[in-house]
N, C-alpha and C positions, 0 to 999 in steps of 0.2 A: 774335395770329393773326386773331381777328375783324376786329380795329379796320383789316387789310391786305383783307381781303374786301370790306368796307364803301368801301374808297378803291378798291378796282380797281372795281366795278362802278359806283360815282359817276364815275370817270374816263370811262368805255366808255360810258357814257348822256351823256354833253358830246358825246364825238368823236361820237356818234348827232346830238344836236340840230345842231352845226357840219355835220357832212355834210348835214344835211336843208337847211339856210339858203342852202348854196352850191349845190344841187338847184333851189330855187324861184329862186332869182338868173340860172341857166341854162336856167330853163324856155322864155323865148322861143326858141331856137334849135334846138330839141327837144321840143316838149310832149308825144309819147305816152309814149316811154323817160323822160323826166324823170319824168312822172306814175306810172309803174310803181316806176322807183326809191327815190320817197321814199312809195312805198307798202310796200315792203320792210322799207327805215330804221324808219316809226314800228310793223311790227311786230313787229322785232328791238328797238328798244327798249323795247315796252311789255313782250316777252317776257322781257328781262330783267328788268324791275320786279317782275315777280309770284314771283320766285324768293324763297323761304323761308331766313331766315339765324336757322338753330338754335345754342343753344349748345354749344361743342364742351366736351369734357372733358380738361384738358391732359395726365395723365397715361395717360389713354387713348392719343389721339392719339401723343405718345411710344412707348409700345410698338406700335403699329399700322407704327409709321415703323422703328422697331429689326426686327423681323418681317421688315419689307418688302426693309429691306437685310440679313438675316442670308441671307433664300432669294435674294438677287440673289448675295450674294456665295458660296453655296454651292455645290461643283463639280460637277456630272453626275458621277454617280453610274457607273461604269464597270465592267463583269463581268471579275472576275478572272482570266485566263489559266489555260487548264488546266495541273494540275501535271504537270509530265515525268514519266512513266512510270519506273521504278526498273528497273535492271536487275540480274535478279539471276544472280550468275555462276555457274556449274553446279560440283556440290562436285567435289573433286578427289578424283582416285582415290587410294584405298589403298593405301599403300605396304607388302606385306607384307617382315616383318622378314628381315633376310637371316639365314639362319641360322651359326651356328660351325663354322668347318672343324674336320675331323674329323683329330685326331691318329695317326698311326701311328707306334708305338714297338716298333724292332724288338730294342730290349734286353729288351721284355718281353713280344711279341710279342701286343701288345694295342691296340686303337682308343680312343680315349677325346676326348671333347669338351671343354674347358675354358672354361667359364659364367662371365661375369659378373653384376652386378645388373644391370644394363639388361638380360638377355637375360629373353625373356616366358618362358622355360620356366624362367627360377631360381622366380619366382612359382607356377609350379605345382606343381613338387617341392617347394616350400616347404609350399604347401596339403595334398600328401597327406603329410606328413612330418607337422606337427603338429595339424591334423585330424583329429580320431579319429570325427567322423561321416563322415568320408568314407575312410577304413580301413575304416569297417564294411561302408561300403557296396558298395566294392570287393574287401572279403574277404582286405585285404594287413595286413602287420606290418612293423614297424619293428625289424630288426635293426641292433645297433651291437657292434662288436669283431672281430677278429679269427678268437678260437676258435667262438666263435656264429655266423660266416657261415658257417665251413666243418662246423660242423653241420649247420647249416640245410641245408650244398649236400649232404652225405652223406646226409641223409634224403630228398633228393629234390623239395625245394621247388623250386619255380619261381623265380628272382632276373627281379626285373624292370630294376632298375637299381641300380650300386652307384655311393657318391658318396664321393669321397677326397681329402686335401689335399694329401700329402706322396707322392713316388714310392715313397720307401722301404717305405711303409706295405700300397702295390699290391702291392708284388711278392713281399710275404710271402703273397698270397694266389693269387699269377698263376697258377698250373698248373690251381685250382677255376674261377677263374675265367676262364681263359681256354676251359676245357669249354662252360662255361653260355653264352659266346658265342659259340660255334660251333654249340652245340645247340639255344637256346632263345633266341638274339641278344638278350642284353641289352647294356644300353646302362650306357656308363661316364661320368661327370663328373668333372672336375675342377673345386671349387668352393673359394675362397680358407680361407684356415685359420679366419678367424673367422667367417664366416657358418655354417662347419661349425656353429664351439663353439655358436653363438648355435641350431643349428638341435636340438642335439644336449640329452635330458633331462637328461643323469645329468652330472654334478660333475665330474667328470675324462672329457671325452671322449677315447675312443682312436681318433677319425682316420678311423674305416673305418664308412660309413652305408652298408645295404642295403635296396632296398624286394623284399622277398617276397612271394607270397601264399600266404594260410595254407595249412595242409596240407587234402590231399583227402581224401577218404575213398578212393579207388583205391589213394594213396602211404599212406595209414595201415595197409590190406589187404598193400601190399609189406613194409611194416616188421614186420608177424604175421607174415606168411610167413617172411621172415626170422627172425625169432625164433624161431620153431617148427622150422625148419632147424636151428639152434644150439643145438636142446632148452631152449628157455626157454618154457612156455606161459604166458598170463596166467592167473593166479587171479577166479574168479569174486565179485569184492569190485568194487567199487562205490563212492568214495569220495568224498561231498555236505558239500561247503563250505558253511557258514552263516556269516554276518557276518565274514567273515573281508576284515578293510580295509587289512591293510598288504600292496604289491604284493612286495614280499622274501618273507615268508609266506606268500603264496599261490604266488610261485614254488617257493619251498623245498618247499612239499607236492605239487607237482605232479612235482616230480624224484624222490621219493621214492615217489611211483604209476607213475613208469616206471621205478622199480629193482627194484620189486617181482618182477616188474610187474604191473599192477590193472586190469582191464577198462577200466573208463572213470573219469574224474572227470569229477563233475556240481558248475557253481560257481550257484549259485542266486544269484535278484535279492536287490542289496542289498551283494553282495560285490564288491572290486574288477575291472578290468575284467585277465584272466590272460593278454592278447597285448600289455598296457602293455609297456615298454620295461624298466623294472626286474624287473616278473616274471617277464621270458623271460631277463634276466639270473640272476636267483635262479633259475630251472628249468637254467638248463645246456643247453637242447635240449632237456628235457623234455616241453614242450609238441609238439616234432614227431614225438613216438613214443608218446604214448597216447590215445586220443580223447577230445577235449573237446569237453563241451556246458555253454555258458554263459550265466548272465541266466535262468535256467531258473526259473517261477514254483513254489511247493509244487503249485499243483494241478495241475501234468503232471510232477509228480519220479514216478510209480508208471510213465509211459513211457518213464523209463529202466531197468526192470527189462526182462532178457528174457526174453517172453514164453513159453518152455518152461519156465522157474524161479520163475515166477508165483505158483502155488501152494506152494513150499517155498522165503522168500524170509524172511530173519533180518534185523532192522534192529537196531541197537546204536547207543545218544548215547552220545559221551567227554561228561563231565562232573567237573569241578575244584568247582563250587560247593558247600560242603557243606549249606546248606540243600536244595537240588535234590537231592542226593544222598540223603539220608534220605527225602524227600516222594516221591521214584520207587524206593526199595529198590535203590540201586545197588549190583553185586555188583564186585569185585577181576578187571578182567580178567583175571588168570592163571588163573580159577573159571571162565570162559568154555567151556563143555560143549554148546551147543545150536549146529552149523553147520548152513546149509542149500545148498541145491543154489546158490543166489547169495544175497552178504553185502552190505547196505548200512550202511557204517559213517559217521556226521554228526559232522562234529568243528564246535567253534566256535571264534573271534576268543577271543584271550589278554582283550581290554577288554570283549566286550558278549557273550561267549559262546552257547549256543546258546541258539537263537528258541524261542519258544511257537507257532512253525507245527511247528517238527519236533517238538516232544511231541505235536501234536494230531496230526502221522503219525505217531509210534508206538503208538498208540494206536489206529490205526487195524487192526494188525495185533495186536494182543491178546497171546498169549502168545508171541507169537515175534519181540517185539519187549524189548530189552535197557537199565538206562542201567548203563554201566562207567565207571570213574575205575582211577586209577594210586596208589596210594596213595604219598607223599610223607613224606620227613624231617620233626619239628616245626617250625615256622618256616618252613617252604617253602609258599606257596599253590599254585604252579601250574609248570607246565614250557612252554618253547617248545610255542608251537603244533604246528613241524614236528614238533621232539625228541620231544611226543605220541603223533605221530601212528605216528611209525616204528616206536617199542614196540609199539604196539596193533596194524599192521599185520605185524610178523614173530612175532608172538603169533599172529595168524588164521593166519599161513599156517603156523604149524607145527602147528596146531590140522588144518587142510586136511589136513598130507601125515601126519599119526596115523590121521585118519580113512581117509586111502586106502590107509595102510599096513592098516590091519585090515580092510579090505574083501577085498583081496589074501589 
């Protein structure tokens, strides 16, 4: 690359001296422009002489020359179009469901809807059906059979909706309920047979689901009055469930405080829950005819005493265990001599029997607090819980009608 510099500018200082020679050759015919001219020439040639020829560096030079053509052949740089705007389509409106025409059956002279699973209200009868926070919260029960709706509907309960698979199965019930729909419009479904079984507790469903709500204290007020019409009063006993976890047993004992019948039963926390679906089966409708308070903690069981019988209030534990039995002086209920103006009687569970909360309430009332047992064949530990309890309750109440026989 030098040894090309060195020949062009030797070249271009020749073609200087050759122009100057044909300048003075020409000068007669022109002397002031000729003299100007080659005044020019020799200082454009001396002006190239003095030009400095450094060493270049070839790999320098190289990338200087790559550079040069990377930025010639690089394109203008161009701002990118704005992006199109998105459009977005506005939601579509809600389609609400259409609902199920409504049946009229004039062989049974009843309305009833027929539900599939796609319809939104199977999902919600489903939820209050096996839901028991939300039973509670709503204050309803879950009746199943036939004898037990028309219970329910003779004591007075509210039906809020009954749920059936088979017609057959309606119209053993049509005349109750076609009452409750004229009176209180509830609402009927037909829901296929298996989603019943599937919705249904108990092992052999019978076909026939009611949702109720529980009994009031207004309708429990109607069913005393009634009974007091019919000369039945209730006895002032008082009947406090402890650990009692099988729901057939605590049904069983709750039918047997409305045969009595027993002011109230109180089921204290810890024990099953007495509006489950098998309990109300094991009570018969006993749950709709005597008042229950349930989940009751020991420290408010003294406000289910009433307040006029306050002061002359006899508590009695049933006790099977014979250790417990000797360590509290248990006497032979048929020995039972001390009644008081109201009786609270504390049975327990056949498996975990009674709590050490209910000894520390008996105890609280000193001598007018009781523990009895049933004294049994050898070999025998213990009797049905219910079977217990019947004893020990038609024991008190003929103990009651002695005592008001000799007041008399």
């Amino acid at each position: 690359m030098f040894c090309n510099i060195l020949k062009r500018s030797f070249q271009a200082n020749i073609r200087n001296v050759n122009n100057l020679n044909v300048l003075r050759l020409s000068s007669s015919n022109n002397p002031q422009g000729d003299i100007q001219d080659a005044l020019d020439i020799e200082a454009n040639l001396f002006g190239n002489s003095s030009l400095k020829h450094e060493p270049v560096n070839t790999r320098e030079a190289l990338r200087k020359n790559r550079t040069k053509s990377f930025v010639a052949r690089k394109p203008k740089e161009t701002s990118a179009p704005p992006a199109p705007r998105k459009f977005t389509a506005p939601p579509a409106p809600r389609v609400a469901p259409i609902p199920a025409p409504v049946i009229k059956d004039s062989e049974l002279n009843l309305e009833f809807v027929r539900l599939t699973l796609q319809d939104p209200l199977t999902s919600t009868l489903l939820t209050t059906v096996r839901s028991r926070k939300r039973r509670d919260k709503n204050r309803q029960i879950i009746v199943e059979g036939r004898r037990l709706i028309q219970e329910a509907l003779q004591c007075g309960l509210k039906m809020e909706a009954l749920l059936f698979s088979q017609k057959d199965q309606l119209a053993l019930v049509k005349e109750e309920v076609g009452r409750a729909q004229l009176e209180t419009r509830t609402k009927i479904y037909k829901v296929p047979q298996h989603d019943l079984k599937t919705w249904s507790s108990l092992v052999t469903p019978p076909g026939l689901m009611a949702i109720f709500d529980r009994p009031s204290d207004k309708g429990l007020e109607k069913n005393l009055a009634e009974q007091l019409r019919l000369g039945s009063q209730p006895l002032p006993i008082t009947v406090v469930c402890d650990n009692i976890r099988e729901p057939n047993n605590l049904g069983s004992i709750i039918r047997t405080c409305a045969a009595l019948p027993c002011s109230q039963v109180v089921v204290t926390h810890g024990c099953c829950d007495p509006w489950e679906s098998k309990a109300l089966r094991g009570g018969c409708g006993g749950q709709f005819r005597v008042p229950i308070r349930d989940d009751v903690p020991w420290e408010e069981l003294p406000l289910a005493i009433p307040p006029e019988a306050a002061d002359d209030c006899n508590v009695f534990i049933a006790e099977n265990n014979q250790e417990k039995r000797e360590s509290n002086q248990a006497i032979d209920y048929a020995e039972i001599k001390g009644i008081g103006a109201h009786n609270l009687l504390i049975i327990g569970g056949e498996s975990h029997g009674v709590s050490e909360e209910a000894y520390r309430f008996l105890n609280l009332v000193g001598h007018k607090g009781k523990c009895v047992y049933i004294p049994l064949a050898a070999g025998i530990d213990s009797l049905n819980v219910a079977s217990a309890l019947t004893l020990l309750l038609f024991e008190l109440r003929r103990k009651l009608n002695e005592q008001a026989t000799a007041k008399d």
